[in-house]
VMD Tcl script that draws the C-alpha trace (Angstrom):
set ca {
  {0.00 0.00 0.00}
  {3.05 2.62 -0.64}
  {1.81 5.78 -1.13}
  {-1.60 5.26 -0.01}
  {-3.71 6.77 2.99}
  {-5.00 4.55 4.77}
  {-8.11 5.03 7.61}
  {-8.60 2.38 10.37}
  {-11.83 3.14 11.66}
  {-12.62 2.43 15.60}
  {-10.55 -0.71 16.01}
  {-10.65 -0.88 20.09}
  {-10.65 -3.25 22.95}
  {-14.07 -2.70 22.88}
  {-15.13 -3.71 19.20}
  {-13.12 -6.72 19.15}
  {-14.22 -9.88 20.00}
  {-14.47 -13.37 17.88}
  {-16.48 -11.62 15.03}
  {-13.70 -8.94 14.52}
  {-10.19 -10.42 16.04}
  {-9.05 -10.72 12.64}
  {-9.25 -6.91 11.94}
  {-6.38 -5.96 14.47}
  {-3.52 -8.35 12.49}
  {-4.96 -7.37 9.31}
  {-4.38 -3.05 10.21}
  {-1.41 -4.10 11.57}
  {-0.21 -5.67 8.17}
  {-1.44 -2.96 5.90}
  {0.12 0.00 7.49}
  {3.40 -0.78 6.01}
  {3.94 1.67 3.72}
  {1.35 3.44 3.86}
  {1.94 7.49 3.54}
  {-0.27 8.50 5.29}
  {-2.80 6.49 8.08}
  {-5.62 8.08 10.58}
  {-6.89 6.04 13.34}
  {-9.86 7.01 14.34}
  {-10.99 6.22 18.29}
  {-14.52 6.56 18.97}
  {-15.33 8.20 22.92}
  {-19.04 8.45 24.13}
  {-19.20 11.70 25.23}
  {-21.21 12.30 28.35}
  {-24.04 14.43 25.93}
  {-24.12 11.77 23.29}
  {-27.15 10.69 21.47}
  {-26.03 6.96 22.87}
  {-26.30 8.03 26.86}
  {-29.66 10.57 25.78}
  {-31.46 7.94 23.40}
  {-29.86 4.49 24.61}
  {-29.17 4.49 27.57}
  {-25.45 3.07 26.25}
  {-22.55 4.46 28.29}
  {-19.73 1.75 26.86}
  {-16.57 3.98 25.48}
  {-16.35 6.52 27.70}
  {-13.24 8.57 28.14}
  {-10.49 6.48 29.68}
  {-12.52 3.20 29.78}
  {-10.40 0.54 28.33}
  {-13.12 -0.27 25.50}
  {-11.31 3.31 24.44}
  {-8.21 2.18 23.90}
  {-7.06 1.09 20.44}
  {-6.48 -2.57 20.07}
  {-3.38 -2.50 17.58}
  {-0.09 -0.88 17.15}
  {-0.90 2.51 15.09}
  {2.51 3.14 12.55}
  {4.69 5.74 14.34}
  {3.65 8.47 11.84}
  {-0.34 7.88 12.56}
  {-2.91 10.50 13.27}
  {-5.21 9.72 15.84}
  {-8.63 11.09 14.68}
  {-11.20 11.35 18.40}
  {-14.72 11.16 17.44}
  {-17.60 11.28 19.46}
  {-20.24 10.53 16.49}
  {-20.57 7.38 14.13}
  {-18.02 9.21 11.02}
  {-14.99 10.31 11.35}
  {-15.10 12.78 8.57}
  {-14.74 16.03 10.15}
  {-13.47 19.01 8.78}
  {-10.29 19.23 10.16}
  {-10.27 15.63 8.46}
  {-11.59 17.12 5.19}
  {-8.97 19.98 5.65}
  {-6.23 17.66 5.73}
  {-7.44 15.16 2.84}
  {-7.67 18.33 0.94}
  {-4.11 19.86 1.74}
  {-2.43 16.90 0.58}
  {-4.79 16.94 -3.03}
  {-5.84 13.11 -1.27}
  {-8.54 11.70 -4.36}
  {-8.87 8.34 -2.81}
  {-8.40 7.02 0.52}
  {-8.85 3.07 1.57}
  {-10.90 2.43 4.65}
  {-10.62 -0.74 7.17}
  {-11.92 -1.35 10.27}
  {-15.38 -1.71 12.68}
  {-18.06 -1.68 12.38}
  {-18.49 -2.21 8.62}
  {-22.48 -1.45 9.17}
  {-22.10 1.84 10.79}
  {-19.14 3.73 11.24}
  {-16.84 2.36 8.37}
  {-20.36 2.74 5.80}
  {-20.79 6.21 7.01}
  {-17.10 7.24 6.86}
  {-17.27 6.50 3.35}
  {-20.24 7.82 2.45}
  {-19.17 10.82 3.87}
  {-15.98 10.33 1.94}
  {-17.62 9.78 -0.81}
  {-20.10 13.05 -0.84}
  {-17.33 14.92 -0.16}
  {-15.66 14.33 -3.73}
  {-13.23 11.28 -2.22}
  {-13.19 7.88 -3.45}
  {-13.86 5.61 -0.23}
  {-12.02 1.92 -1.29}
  {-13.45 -0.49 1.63}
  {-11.21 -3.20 2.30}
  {-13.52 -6.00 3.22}
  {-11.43 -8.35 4.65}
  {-10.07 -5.86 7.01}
  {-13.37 -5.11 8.16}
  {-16.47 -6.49 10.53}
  {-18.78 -6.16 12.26}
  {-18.60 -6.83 16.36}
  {-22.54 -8.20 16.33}
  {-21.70 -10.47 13.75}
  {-20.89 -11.77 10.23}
  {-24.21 -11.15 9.00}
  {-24.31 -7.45 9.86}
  {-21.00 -6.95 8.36}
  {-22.59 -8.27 5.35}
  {-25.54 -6.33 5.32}
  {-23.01 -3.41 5.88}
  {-20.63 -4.16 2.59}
  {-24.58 -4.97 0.51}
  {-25.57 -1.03 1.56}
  {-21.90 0.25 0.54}
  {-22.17 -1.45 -2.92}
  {-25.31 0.53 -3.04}
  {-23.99 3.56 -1.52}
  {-20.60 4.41 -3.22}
  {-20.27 1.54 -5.88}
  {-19.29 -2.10 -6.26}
  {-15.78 -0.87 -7.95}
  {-15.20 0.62 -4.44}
  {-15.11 -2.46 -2.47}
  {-12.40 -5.01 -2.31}
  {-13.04 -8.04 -1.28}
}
mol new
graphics top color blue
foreach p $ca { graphics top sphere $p radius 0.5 }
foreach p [lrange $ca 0 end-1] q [lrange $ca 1 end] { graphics top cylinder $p $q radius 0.2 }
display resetview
């Protein structure tokens, strides 16, 4: 992947478990080489819509279901979000700066925050390239599934790789 940016989306202690374990080796293999890689690190904010609607508290700030469950490359940015994408205009800023057209995505969950990263990728004028097999899903193979289906839909079978 030489040359390429790379963004791992949300791969932490607490997403992983025996629907996702493969993920971690996987980022860990395709950093190499990789220009440029953001690693994004979802924290549920104390105002989120998941404490106000859901009653879901999981990810808080310093909680270890935080913390990122891989090794991120020594030249990583760390990208905080508190809301399912992680494209954000500083994001878009920096994308931009660097003239970034295309930008390969990995990580969980593949039917929520990896789909809506690239969407949002993808409405912004950046080609989103999904890299299936370094994606999933932590409540299972069949909502990864039903998350790579909608992002065929969504941004276009030539953006998925499977």
């Amino acid at each position: 992947m030489s040359g390429k940016t790379l963004i791992v989306v949300d791969v932490q202690s607490g997403f992983v478990n025996g629907h996702t374990r493969h993920v971690v080796p996987a980022v860990e293999r395709l950093q190499a080489g990789c220009e440029r890689i953001y690693a994004t690190r979802f924290v549920n904010a104390p105002a989120s819509p998941w404490r106000r609607f859901m009653d879901w508290r999981r990810f808080a700030e310093g909680s270890t279901d935080a913390e990122l469950a891989f090794r991120p490359a020594a030249h990583a940015m760390i990208v905080e979000k508190h809301v399912y994408s992680c494209v954000n205009e500083a994001l878009l800023h920096d994308l931009r700066d660097r003239e970034t057209a295309e930008v390969f995505l990995c990580g969980i969950d593949t039917d929520a925050c990896v789909l809506i990263s690239a969407v949002d990728l993808f409405q912004n004028g950046i080609r989103p390239v999904i890299l299936a097999e370094a994606c999933a899903s932590h409540a299972g193979p069949e909502y990864h599934e039903a998350g790579l289906r909608l992002l065929e839909r969504l941004v276009g079978t030539d953006q998925i790789i499977r």
